[in-house]
N, C-alpha and C positions, 0 to 999 in steps of 0.2 A: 718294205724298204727295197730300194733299187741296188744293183751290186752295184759300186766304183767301177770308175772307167779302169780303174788302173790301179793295183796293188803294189806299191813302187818297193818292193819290204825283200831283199834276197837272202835267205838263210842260209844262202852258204859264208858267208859273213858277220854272222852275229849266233848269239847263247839260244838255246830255246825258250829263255825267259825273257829276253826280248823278242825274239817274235812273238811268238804269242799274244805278250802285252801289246805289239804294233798291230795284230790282228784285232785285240780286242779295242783298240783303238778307233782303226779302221770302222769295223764293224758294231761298233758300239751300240745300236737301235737293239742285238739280238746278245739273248744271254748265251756267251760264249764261257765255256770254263776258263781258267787261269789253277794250273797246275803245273805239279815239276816235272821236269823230264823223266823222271821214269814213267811217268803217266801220260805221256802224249799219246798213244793210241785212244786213249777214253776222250781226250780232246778232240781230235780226228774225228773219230766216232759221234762225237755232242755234234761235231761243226758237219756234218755230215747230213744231220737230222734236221738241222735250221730251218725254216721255210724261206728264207735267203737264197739259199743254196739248194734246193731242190730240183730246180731247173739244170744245175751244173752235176754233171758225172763227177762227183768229191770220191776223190780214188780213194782204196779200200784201203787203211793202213795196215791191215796185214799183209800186202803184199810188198811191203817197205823194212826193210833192215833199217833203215834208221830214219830221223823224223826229219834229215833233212832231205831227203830223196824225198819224200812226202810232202812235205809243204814246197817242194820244187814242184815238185807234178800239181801240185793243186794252185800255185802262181801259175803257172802255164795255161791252167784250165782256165781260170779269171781274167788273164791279161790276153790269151791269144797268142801268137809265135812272135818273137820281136823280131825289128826290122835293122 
């Protein structure tokens, strides 16, 4: 599966049960978890291992206090710097 051009999805604006569900969305060819937020690091971690995503530096989410700093850095690594 090739990555989207463009993960249009900003968590700083929604639940982590909707992101997620929009990644899973997004992402749908690969088995991505679907978990609650207390368990977004093991989603991190799943979406980490994808062969999707292999090619992309999927930051570490132990280095994230919370899972929206996370899936910020990890839109950033997929879309590129916006303009």
């Amino acid at each position: 599966m090739s990555i989207q051009s463009f993960f249009p999805i900003n968590p700083e604006y929604m639940t982590w049960e909707n992101w997620n569900g929009n990644f899973l969305h997004y992402f749908s060819e690969e088995p991505i978890m679907y978990d609650t937020e207390d368990n977004w690091k093991q989603v991190a971690k799943n979406i980490s291992q994808l062969t999707t995503f292999e090619s992309y530096p999927v930051p570490d989410p132990e280095a994230f206090k919370t899972w929206q700093e996370w899936a910020s850095a990890l839109s950033f690594i997929l879309n590129g710097p916006s303009t």
